[in-house]
N, C-alpha and C positions, 0 to 999 in steps of 0.2 A: 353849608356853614360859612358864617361871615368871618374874614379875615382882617386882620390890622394891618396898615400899608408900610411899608419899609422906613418911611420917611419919619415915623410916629417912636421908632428907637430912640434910645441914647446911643450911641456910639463913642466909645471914648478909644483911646492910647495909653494906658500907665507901662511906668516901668517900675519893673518886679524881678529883683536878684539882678539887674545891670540888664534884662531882656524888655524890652517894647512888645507890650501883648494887648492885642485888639481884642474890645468884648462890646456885647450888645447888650441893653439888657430893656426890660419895660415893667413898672411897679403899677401894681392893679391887684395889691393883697393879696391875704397870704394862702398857701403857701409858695413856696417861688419852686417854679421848675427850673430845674441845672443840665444844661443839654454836652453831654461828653462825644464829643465825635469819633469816630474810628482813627487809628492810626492812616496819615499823611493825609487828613480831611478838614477843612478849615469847617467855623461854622458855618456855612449857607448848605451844607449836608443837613442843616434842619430847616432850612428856609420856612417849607410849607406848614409843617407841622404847630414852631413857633411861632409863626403868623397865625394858626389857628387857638392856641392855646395862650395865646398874649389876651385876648379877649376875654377871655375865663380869669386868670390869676397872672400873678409878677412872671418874668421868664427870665433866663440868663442864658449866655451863650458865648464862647470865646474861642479865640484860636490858640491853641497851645504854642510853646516857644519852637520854631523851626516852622511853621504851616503857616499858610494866608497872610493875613496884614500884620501878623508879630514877628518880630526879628528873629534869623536863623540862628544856630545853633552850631556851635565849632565844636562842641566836644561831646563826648558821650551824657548820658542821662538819664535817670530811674524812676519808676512809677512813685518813689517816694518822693523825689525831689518837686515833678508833675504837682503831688497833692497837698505839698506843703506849700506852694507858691498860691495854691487857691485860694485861701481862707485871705489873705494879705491883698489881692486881687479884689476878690467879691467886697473888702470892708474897702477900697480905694473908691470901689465905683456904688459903694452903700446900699448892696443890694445884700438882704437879711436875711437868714432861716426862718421858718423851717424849712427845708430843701426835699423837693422829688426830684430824685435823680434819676437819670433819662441817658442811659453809654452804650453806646453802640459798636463793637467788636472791639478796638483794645480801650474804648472807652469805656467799657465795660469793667475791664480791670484798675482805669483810674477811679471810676464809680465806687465801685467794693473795696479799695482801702480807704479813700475819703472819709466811706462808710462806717469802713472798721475804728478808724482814727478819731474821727466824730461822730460816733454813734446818736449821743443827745440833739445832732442839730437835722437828723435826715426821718423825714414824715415817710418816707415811702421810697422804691424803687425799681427801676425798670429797665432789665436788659434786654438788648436786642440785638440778637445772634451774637451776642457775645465773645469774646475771646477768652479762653478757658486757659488757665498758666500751665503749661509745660506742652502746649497740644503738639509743639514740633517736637517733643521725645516720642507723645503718643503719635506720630503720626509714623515712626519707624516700624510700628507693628505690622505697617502694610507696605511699606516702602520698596519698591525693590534695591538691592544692594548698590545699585550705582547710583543711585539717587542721596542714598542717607549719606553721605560726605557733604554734597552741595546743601543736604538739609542742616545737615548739623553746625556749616558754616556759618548761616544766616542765621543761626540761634546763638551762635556764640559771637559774632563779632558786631556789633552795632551801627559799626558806620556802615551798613550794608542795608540798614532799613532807612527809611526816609527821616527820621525825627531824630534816629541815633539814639534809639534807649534800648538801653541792656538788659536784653532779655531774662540774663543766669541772675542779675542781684533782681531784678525787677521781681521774679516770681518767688524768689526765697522772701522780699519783702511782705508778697500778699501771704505767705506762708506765715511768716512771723504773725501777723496782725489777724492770721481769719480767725471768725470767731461767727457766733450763730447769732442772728439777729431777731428781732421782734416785734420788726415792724414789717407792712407789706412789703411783697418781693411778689413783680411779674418778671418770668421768662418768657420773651418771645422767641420761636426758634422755628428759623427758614425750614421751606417744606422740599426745595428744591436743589440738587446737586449743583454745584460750581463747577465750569468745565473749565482747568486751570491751564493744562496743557495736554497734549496727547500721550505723552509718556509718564503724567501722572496718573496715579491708581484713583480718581475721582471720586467714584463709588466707595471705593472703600475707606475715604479720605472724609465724607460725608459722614458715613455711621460712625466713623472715629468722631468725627465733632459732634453728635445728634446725641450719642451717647454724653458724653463729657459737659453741654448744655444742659443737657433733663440733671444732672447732680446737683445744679445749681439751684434745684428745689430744694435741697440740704441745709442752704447757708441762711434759712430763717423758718422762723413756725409760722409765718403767716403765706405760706408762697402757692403760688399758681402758675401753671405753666399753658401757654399761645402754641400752638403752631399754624405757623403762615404759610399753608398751602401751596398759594400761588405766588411764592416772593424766594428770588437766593437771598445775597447776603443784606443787600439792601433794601431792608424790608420797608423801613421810609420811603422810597422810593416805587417800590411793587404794590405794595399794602399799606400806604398810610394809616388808613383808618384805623387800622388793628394799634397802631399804635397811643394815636388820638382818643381812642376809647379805653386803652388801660389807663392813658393820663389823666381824662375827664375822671375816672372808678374813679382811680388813688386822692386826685383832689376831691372828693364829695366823701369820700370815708375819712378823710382829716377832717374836713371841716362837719361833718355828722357826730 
């Protein structure tokens, strides 16, 4: 598959809420793909992919406030603050809906409230290995007891993750706003365990998240669920294709 060269982007700088946020983006009709990276991943975590899909249709892509070429972030932050900044972003640098949304693990969760928020402007959407809100409570079901302290820490205090959002308001937000959608929903979900640390329960840390992903066929009538065999968390990475293929579907069922 041919790809579009780096050089052929827009790249701009705006400043959005007093933050400098880098985005890329390429217009080539509609509808535009919106690439949500993982938590502490700027955009070139989709390098490959939106090089392949700039070809096909519009593409977007940005580094959230605290990651890559946008300015850090001093204070704490919520997935609602993340999705209000978009909408003022994307009309800065005049890139239009309808949007296939493309979030991959906490981008995931900025994906589905955007989603929730602006339902009318989103053709389609696609998680991948997604981050599921509250999975550090679910992950105390298998925790051993000396471990759920240091877990619970890192759930509750934000300046302990990279980007500094708040986990407790961030998932009571997606709670507020979820709601069942009706347009396409792919779930891609890694096939293969994450070895995190030796005193973590891995395995069992696995089916906690394998589970909590498959629900995510719930949150529309149109959904289908991937699994990426041969890929952990970064299925971009392991298995491209799988992803490059639910985005070609969803763009050819918009436009059919």
């Amino acid at each position: 598959m041919d790809v579009l060269t780096d050089d052929k982007y827009r790249k701009e700088q705006s400043y959005i809420n007093g933050y400098k946020m880098f985005s890329k983006n390429y217009i080539n009709g509609s509808p535009t793909v919106l690439f949500e990276a993982g938590m502490g991943d700027g955009s070139e975590t989709w390098n490959d992919i939106q090089n392949k899909i700039s070809l096909l249709t519009s593409t977007f892509s940005y580094d959230r406030a605290g990651i890559g070429k946008s300015d850090a972030v001093l204070m704490s932050r919520t997935c609602l603050e993340i999705v209000q900044d978009l909408p003022k972003l994307l009309a800065k640098v005049s890139v239009k809906p309808p949007f296939v949304l493309v979030g991959h693990s906490f981008g995931g969760l900025v994906s589905r409230l955007f989603a929730s928020i602006y339902p009318n402007l989103i053709a389609g959407m696609i998680l991948v290995d997604a981050a599921p809100e509250y999975k550090e409570i679910a992950y105390e079901k298998v925790l051993p007891s000396q471990l759920i302290t240091l877990n619970r820490e890192y759930y509750n205090n934000p300046m302990l993750n990279v980007e500094k959002i708040d986990k407790v308001k961030s998932y009571k937000q997606i709670d507020t706003y979820k709601c069942v959608f009706d347009f396409p929903l792919t779930v891609i979900i890694r096939g293969l365990q994450e070895n995190y640390d030796k005193d973590w329960p891995n395995q069992e840390i696995f089916e906690v998240e394998q589970k909590l992903q498959v629900d995510f066929k719930n949150l529309s009538t149109k959904s289908k669920i991937i699994i990426a065999k041969h890929s952990g968390h970064y299925i971009q990475n392991d298995e491209p294709e799988l992803i490059v293929e639910a985005i070609v579907e969803m763009i050819n069922k918009y436009r059919n």
